[in-house]
C-alpha positions in Angstrom: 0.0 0.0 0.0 1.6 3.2 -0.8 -0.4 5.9 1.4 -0.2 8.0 4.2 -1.4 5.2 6.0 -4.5 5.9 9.0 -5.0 4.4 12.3 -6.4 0.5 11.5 -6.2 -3.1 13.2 -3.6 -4.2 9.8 -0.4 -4.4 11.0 1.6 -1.9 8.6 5.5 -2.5 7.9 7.0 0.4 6.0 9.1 -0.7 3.1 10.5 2.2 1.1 9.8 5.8 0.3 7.7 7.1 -2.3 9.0 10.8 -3.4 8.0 13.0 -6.0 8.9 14.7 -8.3 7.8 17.9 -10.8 9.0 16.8 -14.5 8.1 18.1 -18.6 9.3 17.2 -21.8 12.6 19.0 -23.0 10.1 20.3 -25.8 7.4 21.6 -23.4 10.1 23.3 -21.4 12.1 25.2 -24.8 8.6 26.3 -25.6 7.8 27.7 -22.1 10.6 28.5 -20.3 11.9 26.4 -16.8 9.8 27.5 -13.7 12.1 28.6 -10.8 9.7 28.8 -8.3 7.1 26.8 -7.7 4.8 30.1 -7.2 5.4 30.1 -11.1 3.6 27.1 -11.7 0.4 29.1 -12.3 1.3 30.3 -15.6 2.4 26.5 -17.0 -0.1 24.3 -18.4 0.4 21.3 -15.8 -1.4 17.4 -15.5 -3.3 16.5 -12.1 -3.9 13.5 -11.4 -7.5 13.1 -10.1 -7.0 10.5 -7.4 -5.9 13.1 -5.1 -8.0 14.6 -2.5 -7.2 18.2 -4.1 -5.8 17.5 -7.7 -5.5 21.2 -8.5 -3.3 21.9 -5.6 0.3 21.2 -5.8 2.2 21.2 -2.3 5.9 21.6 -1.5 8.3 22.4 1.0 10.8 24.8 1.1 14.7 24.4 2.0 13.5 25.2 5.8 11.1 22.8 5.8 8.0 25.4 5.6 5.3 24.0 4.0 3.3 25.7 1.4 0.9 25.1 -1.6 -0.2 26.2 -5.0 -3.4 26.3 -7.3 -2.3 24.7 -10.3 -4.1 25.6 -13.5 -5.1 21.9 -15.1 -4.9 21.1 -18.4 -5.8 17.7 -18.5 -6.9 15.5 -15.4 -7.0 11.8 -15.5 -7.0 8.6 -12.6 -3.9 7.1 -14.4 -0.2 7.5 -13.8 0.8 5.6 -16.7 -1.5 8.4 -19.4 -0.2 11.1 -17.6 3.1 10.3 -18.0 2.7 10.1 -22.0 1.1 13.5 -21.8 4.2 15.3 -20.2 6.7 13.2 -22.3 4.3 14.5 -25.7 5.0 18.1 -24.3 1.4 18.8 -22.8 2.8 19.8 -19.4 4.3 19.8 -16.3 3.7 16.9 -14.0 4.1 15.7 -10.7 4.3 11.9 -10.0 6.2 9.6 -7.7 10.1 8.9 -9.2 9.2 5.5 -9.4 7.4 6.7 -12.0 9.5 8.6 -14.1 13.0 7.5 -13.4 13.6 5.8 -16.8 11.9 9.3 -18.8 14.2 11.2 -16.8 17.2 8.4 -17.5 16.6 8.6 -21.1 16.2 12.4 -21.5 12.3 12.2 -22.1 11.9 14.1 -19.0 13.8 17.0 -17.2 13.1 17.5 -13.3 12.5 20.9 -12.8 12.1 22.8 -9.1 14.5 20.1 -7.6 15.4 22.4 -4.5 11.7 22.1 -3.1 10.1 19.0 -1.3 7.3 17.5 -3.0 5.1 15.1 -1.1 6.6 11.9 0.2 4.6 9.0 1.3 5.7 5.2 1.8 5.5 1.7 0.8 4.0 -0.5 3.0 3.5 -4.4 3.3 0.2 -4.8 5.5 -1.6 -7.3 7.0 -3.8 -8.3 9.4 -2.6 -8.2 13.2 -2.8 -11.8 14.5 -0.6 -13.7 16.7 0.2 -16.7 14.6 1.1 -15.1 10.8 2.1 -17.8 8.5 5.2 -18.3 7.6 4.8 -17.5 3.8 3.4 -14.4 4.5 6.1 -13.4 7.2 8.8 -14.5 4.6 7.1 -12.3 2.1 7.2 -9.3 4.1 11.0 -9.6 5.1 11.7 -10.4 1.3 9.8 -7.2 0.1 11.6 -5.7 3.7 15.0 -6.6 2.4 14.3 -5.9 -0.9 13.7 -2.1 -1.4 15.8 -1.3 2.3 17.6 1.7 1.4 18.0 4.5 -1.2 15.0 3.0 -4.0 16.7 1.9 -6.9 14.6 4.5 -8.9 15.5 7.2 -7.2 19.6 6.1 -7.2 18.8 6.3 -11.4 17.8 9.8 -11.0 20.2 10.8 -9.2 22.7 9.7 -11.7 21.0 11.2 -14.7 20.6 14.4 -12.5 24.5 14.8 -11.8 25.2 13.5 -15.9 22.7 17.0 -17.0 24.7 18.9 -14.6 27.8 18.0 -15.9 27.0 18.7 -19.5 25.3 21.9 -18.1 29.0 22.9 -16.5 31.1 21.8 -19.8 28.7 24.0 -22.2 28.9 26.9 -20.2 
């Protein structure tokens, strides 16, 4: 389950975390310039995705951990990660989506990051299951395989990292 998980009788054990990240095309961003705030998102044409409890609203934090918010002007809404995705790498916005997401767009240029010095949201991973004194012994392996698995930095999120310090370098040598 990835969520910010509420108050139940499951038995939750966190797994890994689940970042995000604001992204476009290279195209959409030649065409309308790199945001360098995320105040500035209001003049970008940007994709919500409508699961969220306030899909117009984009939240971040700054570098001192203050927490703040922007209305974000829609310009296409849909339930599914996977469309949304095509839509920014076709240049019809910005997005915002979990690096899980869109660590191989960003790894194979399709997508740049953009307003990497704020926090997006974060949630996690977890395994859950129902609390009981005798869990089976498949299930507990299963839980300490996913456990073991995904413990530290998510693979994802080590890829863009990588492509991230590769764009800076050719940033540096061109300039």
């Amino acid at each position: 389950r990835i969520a910010q998980l509420a108050d139940s009788s499951l038995i939750a054990r966190r797994l890994t975390p689940i970042r995000h990240m604001v992204c476009a095309s290279p195209e959409y961003l030649a065409a309308h310039g790199v945001p360098k705030h995320p105040s500035e998102l209001t003049r970008h044409f940007c994709l919500g995705y409508s699961n969220l409890p306030s899909p117009g609203v984009w939240a971040w934090r700054d570098r001192n951990g203050r927490a703040s918010s922007v209305k974000i002007p829609v310009r296409l809404r849909a339930n599914n990660g996977d469309f949304l995705q095509r839509a920014a790498i076709a240049g019809e916005g910005l997005i915002m989506q979990p690096t899980f997401y869109l660590y191989e767009a960003i790894r194979d240029g399709r997508l740049v990051p953009v307003l990497t010095d704020y926090g997006w949201p974060e949630l996690s991973a977890y395994a859950v299951y129902p609390a009981t004194r005798h869990l089976s012994s498949r299930v507990r392996a299963f839980v300490d395989f996913l456990a073991e698995h995904f413990a530290g930095e998510p693979a994802w999120d080590q890829v863009i990292a990588q492509a991230t310090e590769k764009g800076r370098k050719r940033t540096r040598t061109r300039a």
